[in-house]
Residue frames relative to the residue before (quaternion, step in Angstrom):
aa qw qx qy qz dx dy dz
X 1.0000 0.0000 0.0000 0.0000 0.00 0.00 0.00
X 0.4946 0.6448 -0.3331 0.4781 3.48 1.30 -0.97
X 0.7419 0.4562 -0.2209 0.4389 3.72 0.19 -1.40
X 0.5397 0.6411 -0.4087 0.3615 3.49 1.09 -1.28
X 0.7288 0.4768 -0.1155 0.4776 3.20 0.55 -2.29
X 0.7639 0.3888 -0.4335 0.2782 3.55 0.28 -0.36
X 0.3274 0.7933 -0.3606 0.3653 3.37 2.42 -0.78
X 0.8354 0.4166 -0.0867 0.3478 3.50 1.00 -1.40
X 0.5442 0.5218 -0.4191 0.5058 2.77 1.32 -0.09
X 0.7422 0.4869 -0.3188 0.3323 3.49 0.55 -0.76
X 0.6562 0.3857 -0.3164 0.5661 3.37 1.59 -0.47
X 0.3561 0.5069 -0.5690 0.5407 3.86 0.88 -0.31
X 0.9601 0.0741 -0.2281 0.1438 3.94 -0.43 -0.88
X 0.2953 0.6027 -0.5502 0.4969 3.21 1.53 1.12
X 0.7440 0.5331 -0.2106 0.3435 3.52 0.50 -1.09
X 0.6607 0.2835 -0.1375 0.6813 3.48 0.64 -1.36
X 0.7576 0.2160 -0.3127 0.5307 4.55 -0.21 -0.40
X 0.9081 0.1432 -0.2616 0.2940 3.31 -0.34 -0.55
X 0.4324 -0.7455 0.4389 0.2542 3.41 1.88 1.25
X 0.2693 0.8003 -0.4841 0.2294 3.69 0.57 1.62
X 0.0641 -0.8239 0.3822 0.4135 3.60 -0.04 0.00
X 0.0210 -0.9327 0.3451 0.1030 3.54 -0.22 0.88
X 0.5402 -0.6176 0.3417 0.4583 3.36 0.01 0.45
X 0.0203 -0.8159 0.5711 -0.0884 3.33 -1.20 1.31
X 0.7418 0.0270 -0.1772 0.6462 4.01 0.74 0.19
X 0.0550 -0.7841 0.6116 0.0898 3.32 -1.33 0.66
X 0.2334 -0.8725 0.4147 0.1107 3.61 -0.72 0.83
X 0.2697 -0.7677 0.5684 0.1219 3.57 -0.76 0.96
X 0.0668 -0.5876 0.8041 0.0606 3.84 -1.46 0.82
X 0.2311 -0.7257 0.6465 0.0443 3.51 -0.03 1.89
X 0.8961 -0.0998 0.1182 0.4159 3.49 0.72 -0.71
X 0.4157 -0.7201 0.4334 0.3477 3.56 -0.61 0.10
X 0.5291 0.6522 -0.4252 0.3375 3.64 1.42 -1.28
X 0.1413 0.6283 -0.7509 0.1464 4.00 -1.34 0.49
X 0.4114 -0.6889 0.5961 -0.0294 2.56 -2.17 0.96
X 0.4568 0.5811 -0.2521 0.6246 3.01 1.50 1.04
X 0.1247 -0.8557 0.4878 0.1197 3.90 -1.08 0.15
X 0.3662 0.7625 -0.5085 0.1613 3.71 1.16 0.19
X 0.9154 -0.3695 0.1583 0.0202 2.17 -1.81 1.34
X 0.8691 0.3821 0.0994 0.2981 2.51 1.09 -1.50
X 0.4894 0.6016 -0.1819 0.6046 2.95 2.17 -0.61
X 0.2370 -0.8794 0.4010 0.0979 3.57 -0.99 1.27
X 0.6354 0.5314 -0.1719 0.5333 2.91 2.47 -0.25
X 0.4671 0.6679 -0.5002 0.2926 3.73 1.10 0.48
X 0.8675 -0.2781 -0.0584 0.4084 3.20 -1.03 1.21
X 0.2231 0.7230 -0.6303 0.1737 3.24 0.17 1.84
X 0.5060 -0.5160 0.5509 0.4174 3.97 0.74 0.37
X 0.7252 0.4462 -0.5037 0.1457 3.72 0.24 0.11
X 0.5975 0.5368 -0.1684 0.5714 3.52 1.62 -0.63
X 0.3628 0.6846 -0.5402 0.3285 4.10 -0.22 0.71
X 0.0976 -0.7896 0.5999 0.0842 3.78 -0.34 1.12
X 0.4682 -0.6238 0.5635 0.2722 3.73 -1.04 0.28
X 0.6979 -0.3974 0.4155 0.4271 3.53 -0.94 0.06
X 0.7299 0.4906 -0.1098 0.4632 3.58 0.04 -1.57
X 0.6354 0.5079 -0.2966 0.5003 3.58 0.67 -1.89
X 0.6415 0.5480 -0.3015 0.4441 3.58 0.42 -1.46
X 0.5982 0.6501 -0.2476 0.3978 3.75 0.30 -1.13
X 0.6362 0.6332 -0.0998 0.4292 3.12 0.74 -2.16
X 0.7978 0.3189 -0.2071 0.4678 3.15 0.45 -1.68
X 0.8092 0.2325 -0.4114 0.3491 3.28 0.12 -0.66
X 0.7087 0.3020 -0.5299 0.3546 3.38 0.07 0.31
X 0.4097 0.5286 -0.5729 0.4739 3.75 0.39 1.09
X 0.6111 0.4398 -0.2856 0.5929 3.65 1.34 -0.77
X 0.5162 0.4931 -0.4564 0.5311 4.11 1.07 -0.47
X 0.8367 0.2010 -0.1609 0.4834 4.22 0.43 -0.70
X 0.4857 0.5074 -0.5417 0.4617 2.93 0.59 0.96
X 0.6956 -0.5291 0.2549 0.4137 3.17 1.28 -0.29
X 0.4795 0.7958 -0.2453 0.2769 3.39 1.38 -0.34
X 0.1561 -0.9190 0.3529 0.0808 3.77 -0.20 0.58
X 0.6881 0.3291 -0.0419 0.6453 3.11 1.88 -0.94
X 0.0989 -0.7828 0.6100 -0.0734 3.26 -0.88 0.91
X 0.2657 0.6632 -0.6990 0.0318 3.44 -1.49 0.40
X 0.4123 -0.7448 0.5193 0.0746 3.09 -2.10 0.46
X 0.2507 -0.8185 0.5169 -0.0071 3.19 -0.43 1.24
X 0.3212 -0.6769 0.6598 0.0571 3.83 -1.28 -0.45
X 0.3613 -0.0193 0.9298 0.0684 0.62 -2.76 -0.92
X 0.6402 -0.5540 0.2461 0.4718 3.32 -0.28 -0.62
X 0.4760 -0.7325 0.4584 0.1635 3.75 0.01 1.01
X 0.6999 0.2148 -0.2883 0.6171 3.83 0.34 -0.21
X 0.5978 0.4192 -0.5576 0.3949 3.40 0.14 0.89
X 0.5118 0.5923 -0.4713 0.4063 3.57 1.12 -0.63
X 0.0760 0.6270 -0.7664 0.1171 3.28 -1.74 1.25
X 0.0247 0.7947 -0.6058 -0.0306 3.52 -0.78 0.60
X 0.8667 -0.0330 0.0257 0.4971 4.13 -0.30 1.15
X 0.7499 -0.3444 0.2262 0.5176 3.38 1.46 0.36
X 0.4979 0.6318 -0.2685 0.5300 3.38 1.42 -0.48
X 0.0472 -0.8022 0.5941 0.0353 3.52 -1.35 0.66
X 0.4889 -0.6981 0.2914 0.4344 3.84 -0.71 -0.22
X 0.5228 0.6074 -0.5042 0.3219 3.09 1.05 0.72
X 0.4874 0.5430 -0.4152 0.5434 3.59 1.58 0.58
X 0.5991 0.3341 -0.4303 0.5868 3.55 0.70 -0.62
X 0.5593 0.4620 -0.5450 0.4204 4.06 0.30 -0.28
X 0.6442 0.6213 -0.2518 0.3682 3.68 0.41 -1.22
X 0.6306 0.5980 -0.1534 0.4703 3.57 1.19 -1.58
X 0.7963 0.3801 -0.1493 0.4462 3.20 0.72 -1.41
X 0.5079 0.4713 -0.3410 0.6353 3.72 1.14 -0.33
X 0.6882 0.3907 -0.4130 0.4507 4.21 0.45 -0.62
X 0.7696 0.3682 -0.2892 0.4341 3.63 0.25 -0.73
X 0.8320 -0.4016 0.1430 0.3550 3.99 1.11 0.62
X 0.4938 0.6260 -0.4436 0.4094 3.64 1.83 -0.93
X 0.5086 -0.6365 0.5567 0.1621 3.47 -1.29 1.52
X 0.7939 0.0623 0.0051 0.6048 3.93 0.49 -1.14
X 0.0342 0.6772 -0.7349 -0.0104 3.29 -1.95 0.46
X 0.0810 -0.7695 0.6316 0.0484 3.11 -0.80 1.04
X 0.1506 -0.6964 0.6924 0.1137 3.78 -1.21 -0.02
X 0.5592 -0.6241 0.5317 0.1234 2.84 -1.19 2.48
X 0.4615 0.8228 -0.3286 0.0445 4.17 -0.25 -0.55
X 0.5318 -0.7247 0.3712 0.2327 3.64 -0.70 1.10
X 0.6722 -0.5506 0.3674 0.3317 3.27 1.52 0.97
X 0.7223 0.6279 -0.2549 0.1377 3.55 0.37 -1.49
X 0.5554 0.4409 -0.1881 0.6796 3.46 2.18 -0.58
X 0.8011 -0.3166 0.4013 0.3114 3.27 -1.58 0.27
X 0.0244 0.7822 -0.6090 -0.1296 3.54 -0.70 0.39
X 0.2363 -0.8478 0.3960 -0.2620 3.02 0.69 2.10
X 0.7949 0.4015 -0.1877 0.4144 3.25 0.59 -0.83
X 0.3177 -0.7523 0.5520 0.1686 3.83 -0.56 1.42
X 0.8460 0.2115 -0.2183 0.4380 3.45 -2.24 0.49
X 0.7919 0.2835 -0.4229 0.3373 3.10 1.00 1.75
X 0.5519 -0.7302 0.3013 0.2671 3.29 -0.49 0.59
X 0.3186 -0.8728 0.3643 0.0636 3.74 -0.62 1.00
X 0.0861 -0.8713 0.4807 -0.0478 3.51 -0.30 0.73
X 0.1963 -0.9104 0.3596 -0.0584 3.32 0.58 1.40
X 0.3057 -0.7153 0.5991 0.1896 3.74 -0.26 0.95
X 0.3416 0.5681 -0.7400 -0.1139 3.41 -1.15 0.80
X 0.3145 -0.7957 0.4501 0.2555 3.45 -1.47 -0.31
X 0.6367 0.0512 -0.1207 0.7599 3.77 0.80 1.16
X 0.8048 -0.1896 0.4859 0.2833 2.65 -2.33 -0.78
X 0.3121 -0.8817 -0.0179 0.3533 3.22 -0.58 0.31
X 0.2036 0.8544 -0.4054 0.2533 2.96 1.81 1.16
X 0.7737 0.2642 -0.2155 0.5339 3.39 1.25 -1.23
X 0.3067 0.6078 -0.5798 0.4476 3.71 1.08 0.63
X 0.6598 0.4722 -0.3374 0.4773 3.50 0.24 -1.17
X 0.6920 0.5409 -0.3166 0.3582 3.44 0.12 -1.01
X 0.5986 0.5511 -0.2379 0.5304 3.59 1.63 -1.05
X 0.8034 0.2970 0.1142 0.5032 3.29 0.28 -1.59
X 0.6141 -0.6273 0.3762 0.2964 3.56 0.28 0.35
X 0.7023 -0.3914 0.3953 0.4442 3.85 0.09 -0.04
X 0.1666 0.7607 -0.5620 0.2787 3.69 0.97 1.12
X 0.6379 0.6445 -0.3758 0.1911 2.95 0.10 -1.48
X 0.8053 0.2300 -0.3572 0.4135 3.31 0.19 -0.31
X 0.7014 0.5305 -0.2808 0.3845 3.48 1.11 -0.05
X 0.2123 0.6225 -0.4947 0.5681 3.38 2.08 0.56
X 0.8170 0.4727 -0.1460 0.2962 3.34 -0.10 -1.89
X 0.4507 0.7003 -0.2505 0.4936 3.21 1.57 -0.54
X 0.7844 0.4627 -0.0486 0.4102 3.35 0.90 -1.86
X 0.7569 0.3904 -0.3198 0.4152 2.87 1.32 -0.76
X 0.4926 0.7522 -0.2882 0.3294 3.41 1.32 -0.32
X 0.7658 0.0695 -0.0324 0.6385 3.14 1.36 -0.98
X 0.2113 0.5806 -0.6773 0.3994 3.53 0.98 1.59
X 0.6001 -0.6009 0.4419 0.2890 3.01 -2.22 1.29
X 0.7530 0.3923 -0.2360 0.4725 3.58 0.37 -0.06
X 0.3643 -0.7019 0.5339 0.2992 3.73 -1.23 0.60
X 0.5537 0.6500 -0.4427 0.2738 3.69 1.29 -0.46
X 0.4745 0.7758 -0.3934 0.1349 3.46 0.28 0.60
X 0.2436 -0.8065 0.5367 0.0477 3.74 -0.15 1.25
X 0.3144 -0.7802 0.5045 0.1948 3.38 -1.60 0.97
X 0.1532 -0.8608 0.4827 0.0499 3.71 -0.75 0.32
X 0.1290 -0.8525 0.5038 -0.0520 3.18 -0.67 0.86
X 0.3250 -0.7728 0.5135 0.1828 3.91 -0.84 0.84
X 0.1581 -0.8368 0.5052 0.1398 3.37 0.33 0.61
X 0.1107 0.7539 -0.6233 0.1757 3.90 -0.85 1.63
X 0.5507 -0.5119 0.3039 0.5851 3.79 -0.77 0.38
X 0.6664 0.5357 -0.4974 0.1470 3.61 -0.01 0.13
X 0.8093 0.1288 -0.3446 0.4580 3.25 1.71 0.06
X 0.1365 0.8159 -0.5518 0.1060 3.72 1.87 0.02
X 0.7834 0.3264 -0.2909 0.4417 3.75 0.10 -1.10
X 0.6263 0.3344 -0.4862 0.5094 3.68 0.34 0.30
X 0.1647 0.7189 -0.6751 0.0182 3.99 -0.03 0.49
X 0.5473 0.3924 -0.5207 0.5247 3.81 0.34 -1.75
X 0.7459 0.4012 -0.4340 0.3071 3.59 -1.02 -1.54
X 0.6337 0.4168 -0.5139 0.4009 3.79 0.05 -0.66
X 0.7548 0.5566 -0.2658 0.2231 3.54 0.39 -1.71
X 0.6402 0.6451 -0.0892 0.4075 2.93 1.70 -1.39
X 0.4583 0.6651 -0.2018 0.5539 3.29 1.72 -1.14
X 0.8525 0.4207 -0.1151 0.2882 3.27 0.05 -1.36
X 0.7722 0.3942 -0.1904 0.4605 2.90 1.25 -1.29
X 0.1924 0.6135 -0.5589 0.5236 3.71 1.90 0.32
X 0.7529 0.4278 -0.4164 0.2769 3.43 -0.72 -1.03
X 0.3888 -0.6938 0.5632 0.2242 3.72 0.56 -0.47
X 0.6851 0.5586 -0.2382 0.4024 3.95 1.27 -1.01
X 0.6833 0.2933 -0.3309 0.5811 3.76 0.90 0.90
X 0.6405 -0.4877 0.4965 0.3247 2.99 -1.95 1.14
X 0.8257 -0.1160 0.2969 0.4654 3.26 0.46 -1.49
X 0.4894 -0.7984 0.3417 0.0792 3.42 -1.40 -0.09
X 0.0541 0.9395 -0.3373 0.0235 3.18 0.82 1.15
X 0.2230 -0.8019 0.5335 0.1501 3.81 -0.84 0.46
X 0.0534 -0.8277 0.4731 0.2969 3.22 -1.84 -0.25
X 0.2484 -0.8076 0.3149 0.4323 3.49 0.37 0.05
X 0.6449 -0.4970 0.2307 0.5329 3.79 -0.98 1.24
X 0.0464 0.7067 -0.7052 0.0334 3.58 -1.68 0.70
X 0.1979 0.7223 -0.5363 0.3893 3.08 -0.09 2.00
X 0.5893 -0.4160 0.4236 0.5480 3.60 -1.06 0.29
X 0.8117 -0.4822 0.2629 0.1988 2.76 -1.99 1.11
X 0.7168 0.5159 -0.2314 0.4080 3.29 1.52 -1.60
X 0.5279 0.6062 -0.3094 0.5080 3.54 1.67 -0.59
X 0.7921 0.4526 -0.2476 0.3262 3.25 0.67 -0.96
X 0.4925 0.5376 -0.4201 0.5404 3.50 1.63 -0.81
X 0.5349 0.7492 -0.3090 0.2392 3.88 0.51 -0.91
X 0.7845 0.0541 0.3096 0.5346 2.60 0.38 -2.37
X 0.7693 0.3025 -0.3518 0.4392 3.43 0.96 0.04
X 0.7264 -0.5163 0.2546 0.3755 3.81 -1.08 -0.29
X 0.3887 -0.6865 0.4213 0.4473 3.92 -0.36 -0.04
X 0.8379 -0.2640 0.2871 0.3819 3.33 -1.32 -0.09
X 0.7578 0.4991 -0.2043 0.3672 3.51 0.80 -1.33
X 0.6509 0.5239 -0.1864 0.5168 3.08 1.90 -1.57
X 0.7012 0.5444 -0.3470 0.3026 3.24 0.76 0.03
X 0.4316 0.6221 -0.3455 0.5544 3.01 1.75 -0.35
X 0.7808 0.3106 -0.2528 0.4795 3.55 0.35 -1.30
X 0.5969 0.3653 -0.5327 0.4759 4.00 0.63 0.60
X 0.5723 0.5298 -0.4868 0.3935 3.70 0.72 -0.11
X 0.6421 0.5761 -0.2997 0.4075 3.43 1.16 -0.97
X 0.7156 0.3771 -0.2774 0.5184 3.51 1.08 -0.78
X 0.7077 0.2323 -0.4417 0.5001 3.79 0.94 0.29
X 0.4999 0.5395 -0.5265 0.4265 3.42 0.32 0.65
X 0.8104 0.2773 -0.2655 0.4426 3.21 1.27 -0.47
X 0.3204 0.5597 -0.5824 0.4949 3.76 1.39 0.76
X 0.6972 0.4577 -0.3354 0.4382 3.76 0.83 -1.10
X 0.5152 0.6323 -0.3157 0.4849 3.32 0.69 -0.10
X 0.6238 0.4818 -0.1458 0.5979 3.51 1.01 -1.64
X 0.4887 -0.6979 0.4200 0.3126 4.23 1.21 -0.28
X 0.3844 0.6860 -0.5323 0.3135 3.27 1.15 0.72
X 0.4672 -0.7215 0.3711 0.3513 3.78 -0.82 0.66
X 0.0034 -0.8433 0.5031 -0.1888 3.16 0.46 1.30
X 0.1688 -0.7333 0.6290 0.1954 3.95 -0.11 1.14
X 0.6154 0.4500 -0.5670 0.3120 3.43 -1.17 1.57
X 0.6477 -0.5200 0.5158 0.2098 2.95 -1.27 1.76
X 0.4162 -0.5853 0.6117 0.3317 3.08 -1.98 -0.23
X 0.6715 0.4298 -0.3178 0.5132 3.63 1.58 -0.22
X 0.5661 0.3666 -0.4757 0.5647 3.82 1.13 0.53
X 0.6403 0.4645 -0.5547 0.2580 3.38 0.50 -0.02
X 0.6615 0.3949 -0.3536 0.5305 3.53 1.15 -1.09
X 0.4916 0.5490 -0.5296 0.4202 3.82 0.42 0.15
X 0.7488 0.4724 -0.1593 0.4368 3.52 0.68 -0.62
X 0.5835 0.4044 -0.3097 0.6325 3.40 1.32 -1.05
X 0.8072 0.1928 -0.3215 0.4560 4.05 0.45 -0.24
X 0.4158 -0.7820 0.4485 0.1206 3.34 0.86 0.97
X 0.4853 0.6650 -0.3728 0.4281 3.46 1.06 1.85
X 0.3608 0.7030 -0.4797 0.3813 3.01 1.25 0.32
X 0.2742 -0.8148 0.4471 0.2469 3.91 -1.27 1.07
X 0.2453 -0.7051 0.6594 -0.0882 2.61 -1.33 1.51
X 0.4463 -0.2783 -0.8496 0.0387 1.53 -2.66 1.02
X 0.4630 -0.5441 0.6402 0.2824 3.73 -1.90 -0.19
X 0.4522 -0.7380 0.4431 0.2337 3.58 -0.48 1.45
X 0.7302 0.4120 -0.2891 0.4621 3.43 0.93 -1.37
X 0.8123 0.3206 -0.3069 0.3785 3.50 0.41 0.20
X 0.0056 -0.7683 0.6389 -0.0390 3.89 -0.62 1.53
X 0.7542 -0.4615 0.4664 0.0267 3.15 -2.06 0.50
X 0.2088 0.8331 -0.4677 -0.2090 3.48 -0.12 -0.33
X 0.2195 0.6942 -0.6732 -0.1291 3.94 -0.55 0.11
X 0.9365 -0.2491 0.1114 0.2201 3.50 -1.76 0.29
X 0.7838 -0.0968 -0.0356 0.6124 2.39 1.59 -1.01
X 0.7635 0.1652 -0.3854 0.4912 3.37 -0.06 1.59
X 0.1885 -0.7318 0.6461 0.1070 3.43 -1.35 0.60
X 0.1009 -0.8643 0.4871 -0.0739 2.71 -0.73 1.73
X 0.5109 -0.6289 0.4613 0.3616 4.20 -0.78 0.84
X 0.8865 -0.0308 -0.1957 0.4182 3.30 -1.35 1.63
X 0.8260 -0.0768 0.1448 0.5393 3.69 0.69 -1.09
X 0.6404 -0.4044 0.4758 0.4472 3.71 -1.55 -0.27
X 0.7784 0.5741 -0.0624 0.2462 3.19 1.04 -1.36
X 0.3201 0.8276 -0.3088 0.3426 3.23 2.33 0.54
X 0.5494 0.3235 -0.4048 0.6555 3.75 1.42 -0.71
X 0.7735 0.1006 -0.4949 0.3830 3.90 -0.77 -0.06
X 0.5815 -0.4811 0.6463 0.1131 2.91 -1.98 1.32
X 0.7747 0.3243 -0.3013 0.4514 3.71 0.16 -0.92
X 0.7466 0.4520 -0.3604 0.3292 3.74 0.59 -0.02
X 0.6837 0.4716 -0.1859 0.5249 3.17 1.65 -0.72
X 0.2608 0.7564 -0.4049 0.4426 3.43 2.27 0.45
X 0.8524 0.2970 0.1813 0.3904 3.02 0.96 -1.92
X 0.3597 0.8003 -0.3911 0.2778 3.24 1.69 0.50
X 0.1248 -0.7116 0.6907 -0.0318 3.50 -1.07 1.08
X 0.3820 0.6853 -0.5897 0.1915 3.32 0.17 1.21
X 0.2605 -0.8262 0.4822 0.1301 3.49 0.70 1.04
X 0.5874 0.3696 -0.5560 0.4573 3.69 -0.46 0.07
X 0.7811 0.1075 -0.3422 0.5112 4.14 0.19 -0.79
X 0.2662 0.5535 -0.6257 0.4809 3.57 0.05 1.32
X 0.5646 0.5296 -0.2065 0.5984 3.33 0.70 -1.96
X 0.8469 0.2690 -0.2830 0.3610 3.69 -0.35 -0.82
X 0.6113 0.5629 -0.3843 0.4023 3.82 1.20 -0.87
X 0.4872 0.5161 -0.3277 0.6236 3.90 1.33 -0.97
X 0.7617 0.2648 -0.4861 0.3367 3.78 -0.49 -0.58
X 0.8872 0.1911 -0.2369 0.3468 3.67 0.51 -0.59
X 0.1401 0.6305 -0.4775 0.5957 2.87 1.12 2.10
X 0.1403 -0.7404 0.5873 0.2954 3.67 1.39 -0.70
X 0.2604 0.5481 -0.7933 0.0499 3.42 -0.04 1.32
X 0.7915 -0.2865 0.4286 0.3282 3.60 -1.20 -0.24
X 0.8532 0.3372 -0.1555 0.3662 2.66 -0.07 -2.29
X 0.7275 0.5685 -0.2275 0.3094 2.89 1.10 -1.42
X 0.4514 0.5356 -0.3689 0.6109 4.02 1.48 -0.84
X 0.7752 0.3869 -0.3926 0.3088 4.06 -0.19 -0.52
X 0.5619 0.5886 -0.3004 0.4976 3.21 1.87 -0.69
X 0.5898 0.6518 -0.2980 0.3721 3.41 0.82 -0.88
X 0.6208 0.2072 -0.1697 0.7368 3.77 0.96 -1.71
X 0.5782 0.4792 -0.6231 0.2188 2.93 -0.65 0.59
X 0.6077 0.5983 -0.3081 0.4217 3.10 1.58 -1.46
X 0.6060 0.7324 0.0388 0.3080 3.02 1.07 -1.60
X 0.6095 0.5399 -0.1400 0.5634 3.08 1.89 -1.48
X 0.6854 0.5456 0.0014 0.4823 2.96 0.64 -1.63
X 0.8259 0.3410 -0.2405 0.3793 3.33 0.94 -0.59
């Protein structure tokens, strides 16, 4: 805990005094393979995303001296990656030996959440009628996982698309019944334009779903959002890309997201958490208390 707090202090005063940008989250597409099919995801089992043992290794500790502290893994689905016998609870292990402070894992819940001295971030989408309807009949075997996952740090998340925007209270409500998450994070669909007119929400509707989860959070649900990422987000002005945060797939590391060459997707990007992160090192307030908290807690 000592090392944690001092971690921050030293980057609190490169960042905020000597107005540095320093790397501060680094992301891994361990792989692309999943056992799942939403809709919505553009990287499930296309053969393009698949790290090797070693490669993996490599990267993150090139992302450990570069300056990075926080890590997490995303997909496809991340607890399926195995490469030669190898699994990700060694690259979890690795990255906690050589100094990374946090690790979270992006993951549809649907596997064991087996692996200790990291932090979870569970995909659901709605209640769990129209979860199911998304995802195949999980739902109760998410809840399952988390119940008797080795760790309590575990946080729900949700992609918000017209198939479940109007069920928010029910989703929020739903979830937070369960008692079995820190909290509750979201994103709102980020996909080409034609995907998004489709399946995600317009401009206007997105305002009025921020307004109704700003105001469950309000009501004191554990909802992970500032009051300065929300209106960053409802006015869709926050600057982007975010330097201190990059990407990794196999081959290339890329600043803040995949989605830096397309102008029209990264127009429209509702990935709240680096919202959450562009507002904290902006020194909003709201948005730095939201952070350690997340962080605290997690």
């Amino acid at each position: 805990m000592v090392g944690k707090v001092a971690s921050w202090l030293v980057y609190g005063f490169r960042t905020f005094i000597l107005r540095q940008e320093v790397p501060y989250l680094f992301g891994m597409v361990i792989t692309d393979k999943c056992n799942l099919n939403c809709f919505y995801c553009e990287s499930k089992n296309s053969g393009r995303y698949h790290f090797s043992f070693e490669q993996a290794k490599k990267t993150i500790q090139e992302a450990y001296a570069r300056g990075h502290r926080s890590l997490y893994f995303t997909g496809g689905e991340p607890m399926v990656w195995e490469d030669d016998g190898h699994n990700l609870e060694e690259l979890v292990r690795f990255a906690r030996d050589i100094g990374f402070l946090e690790v979270f894992i992006f993951t549809n819940g649907t596997r064991p959440l087996s692996i200790a001295n990291s932090n979870y971030i569970v995909t659901i989408d709605g209640p769990k009628d129209i979860h199911d309807k998304i995802r195949g009949n999980s739902y109760d075997v998410i809840l399952r996982n988390v119940r008797n996952a080795v760790t309590k740090k575990v946080f729900a998340s949700i992609t918000f698309s017209r198939a479940n925007a109007q069920h928010l209270r029910r989703f929020v409500e739903e979830v937070s019944d369960t008692k079995l998450f820190k909290g509750i994070s979201f994103n709102l669909l980020t996909h080409w334009p034609e995907i998004v007119q489709t399946h995600g929400v317009s401009l206007e509707e997105r305002k009025r779903l921020l307004d109704d989860i700003w105001r469950l959070k309000s009501e004191g649900y554990p909802i992970v959002l500032s009051r300065a990422a929300y209106k960053a987000l409802r006015n869709n002005d926050w600057k982007r890309p975010i330097p201190q945060i990059e990407l990794g797939t196999k081959d290339r590391i890329f600043q803040c997201c995949r989605d830096i060459d397309n102008p029209s997707v990264c127009a429209q990007c509702g990935y709240a958490n680096c919202v959450e992160v562009s507002q904290m090192l902006s020194l909003k307030p709201s948005a730095l208390w939201q952070v350690l908290r997340m962080v605290g807690t997690a």
